[in-house]
Structure formats: structure tokens, C-alpha cells
C-alpha positions as CSV (number, residue, x, y, z in Angstrom):
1,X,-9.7,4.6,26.4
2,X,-9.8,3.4,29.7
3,X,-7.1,1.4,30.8
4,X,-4.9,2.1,27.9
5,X,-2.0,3.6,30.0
6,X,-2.3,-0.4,32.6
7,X,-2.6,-1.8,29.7
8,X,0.6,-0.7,28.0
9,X,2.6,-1.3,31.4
10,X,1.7,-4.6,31.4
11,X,2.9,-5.2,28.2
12,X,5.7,-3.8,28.1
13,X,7.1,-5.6,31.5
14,X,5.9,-9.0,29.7
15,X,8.1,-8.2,26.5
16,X,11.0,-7.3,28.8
17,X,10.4,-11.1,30.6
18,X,10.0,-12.7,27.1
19,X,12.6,-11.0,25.9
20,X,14.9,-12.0,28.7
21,X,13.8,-15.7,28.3
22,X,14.5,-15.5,24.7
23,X,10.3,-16.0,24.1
24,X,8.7,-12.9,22.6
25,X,7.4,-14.3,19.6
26,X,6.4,-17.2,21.5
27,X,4.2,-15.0,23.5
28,X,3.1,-12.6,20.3
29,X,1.7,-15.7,18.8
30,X,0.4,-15.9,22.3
31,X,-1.1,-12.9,22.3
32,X,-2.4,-13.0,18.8
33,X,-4.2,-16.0,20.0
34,X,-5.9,-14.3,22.6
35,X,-7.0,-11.2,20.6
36,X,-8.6,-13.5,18.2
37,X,-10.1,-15.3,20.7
38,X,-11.8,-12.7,22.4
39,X,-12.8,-10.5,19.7
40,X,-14.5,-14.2,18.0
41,X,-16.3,-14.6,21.3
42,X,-18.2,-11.9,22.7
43,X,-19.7,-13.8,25.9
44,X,-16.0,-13.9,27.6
45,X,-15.1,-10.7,26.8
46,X,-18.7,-9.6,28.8
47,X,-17.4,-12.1,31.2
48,X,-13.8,-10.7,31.6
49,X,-15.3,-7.0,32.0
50,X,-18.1,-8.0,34.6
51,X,-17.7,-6.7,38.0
52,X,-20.3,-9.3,39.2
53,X,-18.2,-12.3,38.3
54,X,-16.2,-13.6,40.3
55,X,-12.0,-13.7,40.2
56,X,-11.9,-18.0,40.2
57,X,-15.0,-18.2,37.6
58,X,-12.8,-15.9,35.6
59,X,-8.9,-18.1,36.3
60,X,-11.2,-20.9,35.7
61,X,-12.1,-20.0,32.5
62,X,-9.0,-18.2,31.4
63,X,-7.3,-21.5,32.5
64,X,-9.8,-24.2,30.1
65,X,-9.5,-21.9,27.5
66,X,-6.0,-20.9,27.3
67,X,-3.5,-23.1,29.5
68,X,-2.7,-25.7,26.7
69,X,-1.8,-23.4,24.2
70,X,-0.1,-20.8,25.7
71,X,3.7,-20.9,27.3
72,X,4.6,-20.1,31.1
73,X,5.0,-16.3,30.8
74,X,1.1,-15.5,29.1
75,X,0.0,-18.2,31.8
76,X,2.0,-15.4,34.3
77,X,0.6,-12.8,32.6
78,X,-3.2,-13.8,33.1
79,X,-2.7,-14.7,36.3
80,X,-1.3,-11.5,37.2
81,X,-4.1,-9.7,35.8
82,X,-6.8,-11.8,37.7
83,X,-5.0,-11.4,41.2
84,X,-5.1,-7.3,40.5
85,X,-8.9,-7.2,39.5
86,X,-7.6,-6.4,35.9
87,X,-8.7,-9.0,33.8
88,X,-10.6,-6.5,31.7
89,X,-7.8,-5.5,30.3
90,X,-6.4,-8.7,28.8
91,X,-7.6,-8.2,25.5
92,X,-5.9,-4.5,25.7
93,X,-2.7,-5.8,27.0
94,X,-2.4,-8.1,23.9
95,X,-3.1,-5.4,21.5
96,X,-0.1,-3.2,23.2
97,X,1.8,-6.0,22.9
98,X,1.6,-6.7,19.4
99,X,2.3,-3.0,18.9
100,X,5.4,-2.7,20.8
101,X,6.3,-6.1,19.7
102,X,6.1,-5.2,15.8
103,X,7.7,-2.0,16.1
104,X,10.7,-3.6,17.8
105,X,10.7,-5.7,14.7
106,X,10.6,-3.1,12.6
107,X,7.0,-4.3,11.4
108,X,4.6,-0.6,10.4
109,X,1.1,-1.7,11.3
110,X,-1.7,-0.5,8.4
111,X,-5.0,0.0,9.7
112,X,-7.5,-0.2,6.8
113,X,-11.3,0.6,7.7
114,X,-13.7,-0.6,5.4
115,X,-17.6,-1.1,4.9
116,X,-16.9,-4.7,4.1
117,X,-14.6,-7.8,5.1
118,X,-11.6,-7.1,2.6
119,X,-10.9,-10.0,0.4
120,X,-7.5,-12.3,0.1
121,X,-6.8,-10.8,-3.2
122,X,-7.4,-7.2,-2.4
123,X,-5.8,-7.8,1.0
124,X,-2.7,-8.6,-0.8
125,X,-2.8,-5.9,-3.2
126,X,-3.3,-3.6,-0.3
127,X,-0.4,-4.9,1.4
128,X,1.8,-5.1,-1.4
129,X,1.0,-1.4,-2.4
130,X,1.5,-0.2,1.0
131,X,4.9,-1.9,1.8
132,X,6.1,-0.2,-2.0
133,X,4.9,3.4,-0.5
134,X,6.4,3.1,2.9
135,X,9.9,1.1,2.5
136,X,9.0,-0.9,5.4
137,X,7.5,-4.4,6.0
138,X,3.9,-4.0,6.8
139,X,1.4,-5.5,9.0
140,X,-2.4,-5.2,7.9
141,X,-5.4,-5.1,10.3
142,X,-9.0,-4.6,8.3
143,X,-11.8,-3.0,10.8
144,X,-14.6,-3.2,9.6
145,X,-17.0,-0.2,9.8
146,X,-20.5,0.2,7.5
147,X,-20.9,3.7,8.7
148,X,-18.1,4.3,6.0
149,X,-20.6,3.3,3.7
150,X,-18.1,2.4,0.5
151,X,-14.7,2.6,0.0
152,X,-11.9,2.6,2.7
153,X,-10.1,4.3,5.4
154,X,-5.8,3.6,5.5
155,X,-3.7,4.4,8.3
156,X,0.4,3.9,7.9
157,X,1.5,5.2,11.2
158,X,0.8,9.3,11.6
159,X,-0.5,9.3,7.8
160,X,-4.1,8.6,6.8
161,X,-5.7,8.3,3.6
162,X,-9.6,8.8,3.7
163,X,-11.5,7.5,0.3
164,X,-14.1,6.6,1.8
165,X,-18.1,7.6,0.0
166,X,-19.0,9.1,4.0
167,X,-16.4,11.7,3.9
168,X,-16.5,12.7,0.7
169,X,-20.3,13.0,1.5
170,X,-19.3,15.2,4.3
171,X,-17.1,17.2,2.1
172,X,-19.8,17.8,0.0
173,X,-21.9,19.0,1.9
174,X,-19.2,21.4,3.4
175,X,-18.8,23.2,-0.3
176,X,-22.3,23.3,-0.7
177,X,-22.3,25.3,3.0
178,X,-19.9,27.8,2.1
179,X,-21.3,28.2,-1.2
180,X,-20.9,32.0,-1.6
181,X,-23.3,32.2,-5.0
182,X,-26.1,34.7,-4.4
183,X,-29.0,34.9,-7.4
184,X,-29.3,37.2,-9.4
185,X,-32.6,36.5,-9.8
């Protein structure tokens, strides 16, 4: 992905300034705020990504929507990205963040891909089975993906568990290609 190696410099240099002033889970709720918020509204993150904008419309904006509920060092943070022409990668910065931020916390982050929203219940079923398996507390993010078409996708760090009806679709139609039966007929 583009931007992914900024992105994770960022970051990491505003962990090491929240962890210096004794904020970083001031600024992960910070940055779990801004996640949400631009993944909920699709118009500002066309807006952060468009080259035709320009850099005070976007401060502007960044600054109504964000300056109240956010400490000094995220305020830092966006401004830094707006004065380097970076503001694209705000919403990649806070996901890096997170990331670094749980790990340091000893927090394993489970991905689970499914066709639909996953509800509370099976959410905390999910959760609770997960944290048994690994030993570890666990985050849970649910993407949501209907190409899966039914079941669900889980990822626990390097291990992934794939029940969902595409692939075993695909793996269907895999034994049916190498099908070695030849009539007799």
C-alpha cells in the first residue's frame, strides 16, 4: 500500500512523544477517534486524499472537526502532516499507531472478515474463544466483506483460519480439477 512505510514513521515518532509526555493512550483514544471518523465519513477522506484541495481548506477542516477533542500532540501530529502535503495518510498513521501501540501493550489484534456486521453476542464469543486459544488479551476488528459470501475469515497475528463458503467453493472446484477419474465407459 502506498504510503505504508510514511505512515509507520509517523507513528512511531508520535508514540515516542506521547510516550515521553506520559500521553499514549491519550493519543490512542485519539487515534481511534480519528479512524472512526474517517472511515464513517467518506467525503473527508476524498477530501484528505485530493490533490486539488487546498492545504488551509484541509487545516481548516481537520481543525472544526478535531481540535476540541483531541490533546496537543494529535493537534501536532495533523499539523505536521498538512505542512508536508501528507495529509492522506492520516487515517494510515492512526492505524500504525494503534498497531504499535497494542503490541507495546501486549494487546494481539484479531482480524475477522465476514459477509455480515458481526453481532454483540457472537463478537463476544469470538473474542472470548480467541483470547482462550492464544493466551493473550485480544483486540477484535470485524471487516466486512460479502465477496466471502457466508462464514468468516480470522486472523491472530501470522495464523489464519479460513471458514469461509468462497474458499471452500474454490477448493471445490480445485478437487473437481484434478480429478484423475477417467470412464470406463
Amino acid at each position: 500500500m502506498v504510503g505504508t512505510r510514511a505512515a509507520l514513521r509517523y507513528a512511531k515518532a508520535t508514540l515516542n512523544l506521547a510516550k515521553e509526555k506520559g500521553l499514549a493512550k491519550e493519543v490512542n483514544d485519539d487515534m481511534i477517534l480519528i479512524q472512526k471518523t474517517i472511515e464513517e465519513n467518506h467525503d473527508l477522506e476524498v477530501m484528505l486524499k485530493s490533490p486539488v484541495i487546498k492545504s488551509d481548506l484541509k487545516r481548516s477542516v481537520l481543525k472544526e472537526v478535531f481540535e476540541k477533542k483531541v490533546n496537543p500532540i494529535t493537534i501536532g501530529l495533523l499539523k505536521l502532516l498538512i505542512e508536508n502535503k501528507r495529509p492522506a495518510l492520516l487515517n494510515l498513521v492512526a492505524k500504525e499507531y494503534i498497531v504499535i501501540y497494542d503490541f507495546l501493550q501486549g494487546v494481539e489484534v484479531a482480524q475477522v472478515t465476514s459477509a455480515v456486521p458481526l453481532t454483540k453476542e457472537l463478537e463476544k464469543t469470538i473474542l472470548k474463544r480467541v483470547q482462550e486459544a492464544v493466551g493473550k488479551e485480544i483486540s477484535l476488528n470485524n471487516i466486512v466483506d460479502p465477496s466471502i459470501i457466508g462464514g468468516f475469515v480470522l486472523r491472530v497475528g501470522d495464523e489464519l483460519y479460513d471458514s469461509s463458503v468462497a474458499y471452500r467453493l474454490k477448493d471445490l472446484l480445485s478437487q473437481f480439477e484434478d480429478n484423475q477419474y477417467i470412464s470406463k465407459i
